[in-house]
N, C-alpha and C positions, 0 to 999 in steps of 0.2 A: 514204200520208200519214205525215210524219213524227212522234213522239215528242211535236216540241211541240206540234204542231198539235194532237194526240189531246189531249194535256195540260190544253191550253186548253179545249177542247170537254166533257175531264172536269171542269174545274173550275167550269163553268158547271152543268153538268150535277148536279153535287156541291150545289152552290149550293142551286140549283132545288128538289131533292129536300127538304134539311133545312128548307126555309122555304116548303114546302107548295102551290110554282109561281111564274110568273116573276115575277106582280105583288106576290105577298109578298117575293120577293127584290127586285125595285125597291124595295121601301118599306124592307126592311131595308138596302141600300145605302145607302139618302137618310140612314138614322138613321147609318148609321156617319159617313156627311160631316158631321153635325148633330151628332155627339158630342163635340164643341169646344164649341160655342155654348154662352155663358154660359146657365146657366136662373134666371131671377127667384127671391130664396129663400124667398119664401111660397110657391112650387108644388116645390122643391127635393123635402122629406121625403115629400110626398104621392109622386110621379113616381118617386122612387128606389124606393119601399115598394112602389111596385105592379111594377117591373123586377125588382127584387130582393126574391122570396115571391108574386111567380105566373109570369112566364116562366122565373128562374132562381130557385137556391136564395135563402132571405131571409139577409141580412146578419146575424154576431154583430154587433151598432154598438158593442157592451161593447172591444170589438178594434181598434177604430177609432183613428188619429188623432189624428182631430180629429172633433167634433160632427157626423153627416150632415148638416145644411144648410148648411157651411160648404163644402162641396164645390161650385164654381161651374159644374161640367160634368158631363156623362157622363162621358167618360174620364178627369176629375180624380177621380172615384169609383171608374172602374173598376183606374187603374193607383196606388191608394192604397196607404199607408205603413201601419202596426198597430202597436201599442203593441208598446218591446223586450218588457216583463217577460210578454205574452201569445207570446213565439216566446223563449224563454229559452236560449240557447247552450249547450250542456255544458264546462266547463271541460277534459274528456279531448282532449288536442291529436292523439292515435293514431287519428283516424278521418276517414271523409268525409261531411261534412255532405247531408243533402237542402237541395239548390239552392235549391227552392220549395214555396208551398203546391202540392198536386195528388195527382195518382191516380196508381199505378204501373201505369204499360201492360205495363213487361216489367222482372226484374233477372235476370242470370246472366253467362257467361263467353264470353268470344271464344271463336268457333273459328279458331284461328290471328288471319288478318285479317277474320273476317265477322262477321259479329253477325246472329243469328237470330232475325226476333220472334214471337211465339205468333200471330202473325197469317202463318206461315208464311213472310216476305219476309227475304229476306237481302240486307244488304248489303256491303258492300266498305268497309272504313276508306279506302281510297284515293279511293272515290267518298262516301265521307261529308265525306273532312276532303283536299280536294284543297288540293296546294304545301305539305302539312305531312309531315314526317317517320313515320310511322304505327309504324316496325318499335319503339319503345316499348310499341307497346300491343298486340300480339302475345299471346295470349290471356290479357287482360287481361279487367276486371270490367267490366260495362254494367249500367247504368239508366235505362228510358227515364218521365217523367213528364209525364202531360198536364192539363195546366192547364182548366178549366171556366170559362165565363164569372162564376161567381160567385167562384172562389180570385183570392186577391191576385195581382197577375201582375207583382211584382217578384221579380228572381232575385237569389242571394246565393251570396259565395264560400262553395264546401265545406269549405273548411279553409284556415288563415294559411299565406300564399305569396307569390307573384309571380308579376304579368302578364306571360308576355311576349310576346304577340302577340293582334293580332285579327285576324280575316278577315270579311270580306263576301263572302256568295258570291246572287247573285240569281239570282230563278227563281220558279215560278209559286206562286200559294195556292191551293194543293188542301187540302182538309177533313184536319185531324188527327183527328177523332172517330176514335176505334178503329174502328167499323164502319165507318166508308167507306173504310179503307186497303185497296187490290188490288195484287196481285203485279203489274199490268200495270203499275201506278203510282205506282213505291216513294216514297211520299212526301217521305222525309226524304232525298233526294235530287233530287227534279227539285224541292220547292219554294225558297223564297226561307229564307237561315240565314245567321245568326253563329255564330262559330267562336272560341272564347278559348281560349287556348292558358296552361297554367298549371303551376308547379313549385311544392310545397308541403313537408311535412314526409313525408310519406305514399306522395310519389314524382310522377310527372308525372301531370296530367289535362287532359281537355277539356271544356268546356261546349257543347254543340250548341245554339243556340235558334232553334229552326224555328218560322218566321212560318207561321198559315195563314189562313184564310178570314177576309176584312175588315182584316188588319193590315196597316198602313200604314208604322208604323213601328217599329224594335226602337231604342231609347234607351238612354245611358248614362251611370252614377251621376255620372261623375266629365268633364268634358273627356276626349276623346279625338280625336285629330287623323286622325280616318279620314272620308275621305267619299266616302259611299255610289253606286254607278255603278247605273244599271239593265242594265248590258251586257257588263259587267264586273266580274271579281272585284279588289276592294281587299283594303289588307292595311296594316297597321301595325305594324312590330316596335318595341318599346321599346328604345331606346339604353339606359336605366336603366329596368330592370322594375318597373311599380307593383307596391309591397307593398300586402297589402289582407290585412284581421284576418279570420279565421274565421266565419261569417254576416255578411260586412258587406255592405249593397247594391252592386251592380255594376251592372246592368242592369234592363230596363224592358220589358215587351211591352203593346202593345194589341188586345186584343180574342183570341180563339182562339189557341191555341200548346203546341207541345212543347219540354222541356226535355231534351237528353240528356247524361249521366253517362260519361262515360270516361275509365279510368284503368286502370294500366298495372300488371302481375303485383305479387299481391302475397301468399304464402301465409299472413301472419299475416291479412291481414283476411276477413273472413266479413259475408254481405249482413244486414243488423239490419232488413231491410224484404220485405214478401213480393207478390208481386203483387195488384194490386189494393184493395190499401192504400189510406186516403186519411191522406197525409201532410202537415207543416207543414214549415216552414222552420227548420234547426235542427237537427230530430232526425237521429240516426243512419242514414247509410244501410250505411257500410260500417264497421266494427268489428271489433277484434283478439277473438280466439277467448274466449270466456268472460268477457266484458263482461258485466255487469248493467245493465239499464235500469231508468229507474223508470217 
């Protein structure tokens, strides 16, 4: 049986397990198709509060936006905006910002071209970040962050630069939850990801944003003239690289997802973030030796 056959089979399988058998995964299916539909906004506050403070964590609403009943959808709520001054930007341009809100799965350093996660799976830059150049990141820094259904699941540049490429690379949604990832099924490889490609102050990096279970779509801040193939890998290179400011929005996930971090030698900076963190968007991930935070 090939790879993707087992693939599919795991991710069904994956499915199955987290949502406690096949009829609660039908029913959690139907909500993700149903996560557009407008919801009436006298049942809005109720509906949210009980999704958000007994299946997932409860909302800061202080963080918010805009007012929770203004939110016309589930995924209007779920792939929401937060006040700048609650995600406050560091004015120090010598570092690399954390992408997003989330948990650190893993940070530390290339080996050569692999990157090794605590969850024992290595993988290959070449199979991570396929048609791209990889010999920049050659035992370069990694961090990987997984997003929970209650974190914001907009992603934001690490530091003032320029785009200058995107990739689409399709493929299946197998579960990001840490515990479900197996060596047999290196996740962040056979599933479905974006790939941004970026030059900054700090040296080159990449943003990885691995779709998983339920995402349908990974969206983008600004127009971008890529469109997305189920069967094929797309790809956009900028004639003129979009500049984009240090935490500004970029990109958009729905529902489940990892964010991965990579960026290319660099002996002045050191990781400012330790596994299993739970971080925001903004704060320091990678900083020059003998920074102070506050």
């Amino acid at each position: 049986m090939s790879i993707a056959t087992n693939a599919r089979l795991e991710q069904f399988r994956q499915a199955r397990r987290i949502h406690g058998g096949t009829l609660n995964l039908a029913a959690a299916a139907l909500g993700v198709r149903l996560s557009r539909v407008p919801i009436p906004m006298r049942l809005r506050e109720r509906l949210y509060r009980k999704i958000y403070g007994q299946k997932y964590k409860a909302l800061n609403e202080a963080e918010l936006d805009r007012p929770l009943s203004e939110f016309r959808s589930l995924n209007a709520l779920f792939t929401r905006g937060l006040r700048p001054e609650c995600r406050p930007i560091p004015d120090f341009d010598s570092q690399l910002l954390c992408p997003c809100d989330s948990t650190v799965q893993d940070v530390g350093q290339l080996h050569e071209g692999t990157l090794l996660t605590v969850k024992g799976i290595e993988y290959s830059l070449d199979s991570l970040l396929p048609t791209i150049d990889t010999r920049p990141f050659l035992n370069g820094a990694f961090t990987i962050f997984f997003l929970s259904p209650a974190d914001c699941h907009r992603v934001f540049a690490p530091a003032a630069g320029a785009i200058h490429e995107i990739l689409h690379i399709p493929g299946r949604r197998l579960l990001v939850h840490p515990p479900f990832q197996r060596k047999e099924f290196p996740v962040f490889t056979l599933n479905e990801r974006v790939i941004i490609r970026m030059t900054t102050s700090v040296g080159e990096c990449v943003l990885v944003l691995v779709a998983g279970w339920g995402v349908g779509n990974i969206t983008f801040a600004h127009d971008t003239p890529l469109r997305l193939k189920r069967r094929r890998i797309t790809r956009h290179e900028f004639v003129s690289p979009r500049l984009v400011e240090r935490g500004e929005w970029i990109a958009t996930f729905e529902l489940g997802s990892t964010v991965i971090l990579l960026a290319e030698p660099n002996d002045e900076l050191v990781a400012a973030i330790a596994r299993d963190d739970h971080v925001r968007y903004g704060q320091p991930a990678f900083s020059p030796q003998h920074t102070e935070f506050a």
